[in-house]
C-alpha positions in Angstrom: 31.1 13.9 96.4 28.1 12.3 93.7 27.2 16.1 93.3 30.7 17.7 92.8 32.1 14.6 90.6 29.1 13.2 88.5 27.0 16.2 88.7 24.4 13.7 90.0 22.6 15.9 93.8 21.8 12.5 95.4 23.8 10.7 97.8 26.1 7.3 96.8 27.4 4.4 98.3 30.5 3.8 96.1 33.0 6.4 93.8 35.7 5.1 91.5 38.4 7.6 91.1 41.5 6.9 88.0 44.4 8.0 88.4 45.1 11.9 86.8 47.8 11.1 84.6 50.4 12.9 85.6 50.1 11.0 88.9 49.8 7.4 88.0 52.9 5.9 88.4 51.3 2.3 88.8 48.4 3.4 90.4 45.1 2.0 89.9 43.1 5.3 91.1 41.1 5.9 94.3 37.8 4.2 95.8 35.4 6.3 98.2 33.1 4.5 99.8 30.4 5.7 102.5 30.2 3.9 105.4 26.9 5.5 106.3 25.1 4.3 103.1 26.8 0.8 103.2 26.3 0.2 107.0 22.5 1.0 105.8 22.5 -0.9 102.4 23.8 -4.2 104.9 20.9 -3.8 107.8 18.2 -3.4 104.8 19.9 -6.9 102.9 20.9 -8.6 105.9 24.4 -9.1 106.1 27.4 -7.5 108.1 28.6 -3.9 107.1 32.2 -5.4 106.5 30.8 -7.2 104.0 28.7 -4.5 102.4 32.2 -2.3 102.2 33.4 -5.5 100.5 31.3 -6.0 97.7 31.6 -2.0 97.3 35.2 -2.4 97.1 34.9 -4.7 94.2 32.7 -2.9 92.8 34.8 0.1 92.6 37.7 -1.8 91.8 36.1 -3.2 88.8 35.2 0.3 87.3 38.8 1.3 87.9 39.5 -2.2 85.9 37.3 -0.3 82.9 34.2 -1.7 83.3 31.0 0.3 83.4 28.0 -1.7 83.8 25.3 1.4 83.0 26.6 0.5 79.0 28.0 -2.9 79.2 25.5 -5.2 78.5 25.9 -7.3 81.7 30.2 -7.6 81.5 30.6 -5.8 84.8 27.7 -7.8 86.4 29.1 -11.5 84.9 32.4 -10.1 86.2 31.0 -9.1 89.5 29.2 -11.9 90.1 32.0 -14.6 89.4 34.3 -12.8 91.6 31.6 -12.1 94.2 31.0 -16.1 94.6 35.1 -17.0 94.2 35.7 -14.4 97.3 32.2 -15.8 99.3 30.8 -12.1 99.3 26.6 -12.1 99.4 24.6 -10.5 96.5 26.3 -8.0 94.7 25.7 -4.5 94.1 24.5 -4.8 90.5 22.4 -8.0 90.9 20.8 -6.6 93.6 19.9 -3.2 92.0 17.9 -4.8 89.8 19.3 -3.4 86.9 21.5 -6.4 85.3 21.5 -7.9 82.2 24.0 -10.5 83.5 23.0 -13.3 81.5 25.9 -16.4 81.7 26.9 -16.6 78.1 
């Protein structure tokens, strides 16, 4: 899915879909999410695949909310991380990936 949507020939953990606009009608979009990489991504971390899906749902959900943390400077990951600690989910996707700017302002 990575290859035939983003062009990118690696595998992911989480996809963010909108809605097509003919097709809306109130609908957020779609969220793909592989089970194999997240049940993976939770044994390397430590916690429970449930919760890996979990914070990959938020995380998914949040780029269907607009955000887009690869040119954001750190909004996605402030946003992540404040809903990630209200909803008692472990480290987040974009804290843990190193590759956050999200600096409390």
């Amino acid at each position: 899915m990575n290859r035939r949507f983003r062009g990118k020939d690696k595998p992911t953990d989480v996809l963010s879909f909108p809605p097509m606009a003919d097709f809306a009608d109130g609908l957020a979009g779609d969220v793909a999410i592989s089970q194999q990489i997240a049940t993976k991504n939770a044994k390397a971390i430590g916690h429970k695949p449930k919760d890996e899906i979990k914070i990959l749902t938020l995380h998914g959900i949040l780029h269907l909310a607009g955000y887009d943390h690869e040119n954001d400077d750190g909004e996605m990951a402030r946003e992540e991380i404040r809903l990630r600690r209200k909803l008692g989910l472990p480290v987040g996707l974009i804290e843990r990936s190193g590759k956050t700017s999200a600096r409390k302002r």
